[in-house]
C-alpha positions as CSV (number, residue, x, y, z in Angstrom):
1,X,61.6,89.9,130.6
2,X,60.3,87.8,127.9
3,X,57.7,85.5,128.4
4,X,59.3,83.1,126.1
5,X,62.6,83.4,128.1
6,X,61.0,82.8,131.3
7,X,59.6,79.8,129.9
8,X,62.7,78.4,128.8
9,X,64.2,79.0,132.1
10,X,61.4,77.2,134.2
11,X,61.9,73.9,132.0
12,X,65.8,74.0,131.5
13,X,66.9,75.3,135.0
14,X,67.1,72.0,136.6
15,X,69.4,70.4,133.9
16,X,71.7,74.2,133.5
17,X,72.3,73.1,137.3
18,X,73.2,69.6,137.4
19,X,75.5,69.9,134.1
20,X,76.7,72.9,136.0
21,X,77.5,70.7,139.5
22,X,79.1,67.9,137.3
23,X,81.6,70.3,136.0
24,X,82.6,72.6,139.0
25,X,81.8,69.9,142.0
26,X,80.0,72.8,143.6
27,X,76.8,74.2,144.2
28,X,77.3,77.8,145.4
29,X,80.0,77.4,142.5
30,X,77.0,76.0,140.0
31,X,74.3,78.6,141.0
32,X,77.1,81.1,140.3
33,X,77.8,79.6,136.6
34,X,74.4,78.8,135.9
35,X,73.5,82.6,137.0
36,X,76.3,84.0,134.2
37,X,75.0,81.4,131.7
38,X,71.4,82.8,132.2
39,X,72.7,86.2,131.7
40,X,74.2,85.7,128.3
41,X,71.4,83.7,127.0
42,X,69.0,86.1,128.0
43,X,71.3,88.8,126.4
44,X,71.5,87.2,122.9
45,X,67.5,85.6,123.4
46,X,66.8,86.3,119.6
47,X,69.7,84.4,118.5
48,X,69.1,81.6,120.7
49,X,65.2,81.3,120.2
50,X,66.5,81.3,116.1
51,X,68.8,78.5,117.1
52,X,68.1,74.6,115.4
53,X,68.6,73.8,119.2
54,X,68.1,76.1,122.1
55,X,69.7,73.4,124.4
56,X,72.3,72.8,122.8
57,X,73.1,76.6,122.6
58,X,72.7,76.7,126.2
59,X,74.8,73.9,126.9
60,X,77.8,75.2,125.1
61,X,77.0,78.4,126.9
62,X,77.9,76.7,130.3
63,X,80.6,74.5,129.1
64,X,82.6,77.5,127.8
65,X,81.6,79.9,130.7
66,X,83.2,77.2,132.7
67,X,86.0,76.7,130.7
68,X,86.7,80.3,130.5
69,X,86.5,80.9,134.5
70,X,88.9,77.9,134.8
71,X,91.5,80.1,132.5
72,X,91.1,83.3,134.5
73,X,94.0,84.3,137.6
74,X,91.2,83.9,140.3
75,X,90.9,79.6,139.4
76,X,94.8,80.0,139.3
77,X,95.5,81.7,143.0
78,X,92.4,80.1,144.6
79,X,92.4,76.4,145.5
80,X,89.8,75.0,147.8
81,X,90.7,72.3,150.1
82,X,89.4,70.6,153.2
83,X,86.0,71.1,152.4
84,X,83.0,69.0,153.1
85,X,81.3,67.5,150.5
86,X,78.1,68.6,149.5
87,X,76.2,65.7,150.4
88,X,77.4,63.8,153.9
89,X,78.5,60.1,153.8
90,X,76.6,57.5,154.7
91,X,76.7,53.8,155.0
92,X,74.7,53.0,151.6
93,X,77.4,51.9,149.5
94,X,75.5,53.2,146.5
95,X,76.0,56.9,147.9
96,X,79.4,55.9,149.0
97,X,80.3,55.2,145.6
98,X,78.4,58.2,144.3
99,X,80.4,60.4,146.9
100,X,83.5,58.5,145.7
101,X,82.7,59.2,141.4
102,X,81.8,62.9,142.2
103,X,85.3,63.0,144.0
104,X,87.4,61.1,140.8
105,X,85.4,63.4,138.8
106,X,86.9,66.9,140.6
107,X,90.1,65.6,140.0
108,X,89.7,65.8,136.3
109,X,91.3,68.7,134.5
110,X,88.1,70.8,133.4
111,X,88.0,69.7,129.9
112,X,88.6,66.1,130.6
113,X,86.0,66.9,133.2
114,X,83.8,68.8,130.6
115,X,83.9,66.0,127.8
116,X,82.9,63.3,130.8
117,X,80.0,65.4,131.4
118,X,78.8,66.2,128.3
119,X,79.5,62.5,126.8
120,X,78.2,60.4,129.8
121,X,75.8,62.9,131.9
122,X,74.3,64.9,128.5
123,X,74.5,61.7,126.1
124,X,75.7,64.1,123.6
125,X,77.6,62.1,120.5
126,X,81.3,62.4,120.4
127,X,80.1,65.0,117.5
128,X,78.1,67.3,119.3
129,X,80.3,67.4,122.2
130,X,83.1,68.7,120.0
131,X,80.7,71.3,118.8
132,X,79.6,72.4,122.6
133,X,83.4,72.8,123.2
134,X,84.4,73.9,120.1
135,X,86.8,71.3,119.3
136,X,87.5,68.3,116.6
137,X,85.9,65.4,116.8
138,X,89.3,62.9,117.7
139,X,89.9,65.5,120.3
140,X,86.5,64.6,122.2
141,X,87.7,60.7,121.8
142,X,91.3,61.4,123.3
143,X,90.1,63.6,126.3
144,X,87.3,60.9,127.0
145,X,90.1,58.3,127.0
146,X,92.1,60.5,129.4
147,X,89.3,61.5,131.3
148,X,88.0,57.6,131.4
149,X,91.4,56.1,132.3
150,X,91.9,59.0,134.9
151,X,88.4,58.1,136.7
152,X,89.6,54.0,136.4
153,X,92.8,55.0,138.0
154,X,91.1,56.8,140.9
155,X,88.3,54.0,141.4
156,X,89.9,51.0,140.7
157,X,87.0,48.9,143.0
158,X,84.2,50.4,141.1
159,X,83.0,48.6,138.0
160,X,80.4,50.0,135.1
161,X,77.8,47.1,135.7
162,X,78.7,47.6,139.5
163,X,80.6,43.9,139.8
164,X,83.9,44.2,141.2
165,X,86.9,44.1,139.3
166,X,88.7,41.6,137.3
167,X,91.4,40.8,139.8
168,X,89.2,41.1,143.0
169,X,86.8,38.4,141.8
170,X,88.8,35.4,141.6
């Protein structure tokens, strides 16, 4: 294997796997995804190590493998339901509410659920988010306005700065 490769993999691993859990809400799921990720970048190495941004290349590696499994019969027949969450609840309300976001998050459709991720999570520009999925530019701005209005919908008590809502206060 090469050194340089192994390198790369010790340093970005722990980020391949949190982008990876934002997008499928799933850790066996994410291990799997970050495992086929690993695979392609090692197979195209020389291109990637050439590449202005190797994390960036890697990035839009995941966000498309992801995409792509979504697209595939298996993500069509299989739907997984009555599951535990991957953390357990407790009576913090900041993991409450952290529960609750993962959970409005999994309800996304995977792009809207992609864009979220790469916008909010990666602090990628509205730009280089539309490069990672290969898209233009106003369609990065209308999924994030989906995706945004989608997540208000499902969280309606949750505010950005953590007060409560507008009606709730007065």
């Amino acid at each position: 294997m090469s050194e340089g490769f192994r390198e790369y993999v010790d340093v970005r691993l722990p980020a391949l796997h949190r982008l990876a859990y934002l997008l499928c809400q799933d850790r066996h799921r994410a291990d799997d995804l970050v495992q086929d990720t690993l695979v392609k970048l090692y197979l195209k190495w020389d291109r990637v190590r050439a590449a202005t941004d190797a994390n960036a290349y890697a990035r839009t590696t995941l966000v498309r493998t992801f995409l792509s499994e979504r697209r595939t019969n298996w993500a069509r027949r299989v739907v997984l339901v009555d599951r535990l969450p991957d953390t357990a609840f407790s009576s913090d309300p900041d993991t409450a509410d952290a529960v609750a976001v993962r959970a409005a998050l999994a309800g996304l459709p995977p792009r809207q659920r992609a864009v979220i991720a790469l916008r909010f999570y990666s602090d990628l520009s509205v730009e280089e988010t539309g490069r990672t999925l290969g898209c233009s530019p106003g369609t990065v701005k209308s999924q994030t306005a989906k995706g945004l209005a989608a997540l208000r919908r499902a969280l309606p008590h949750v505010e950005p700065d953590g007060a409560a809502p507008a009606r709730a206060r007065s």
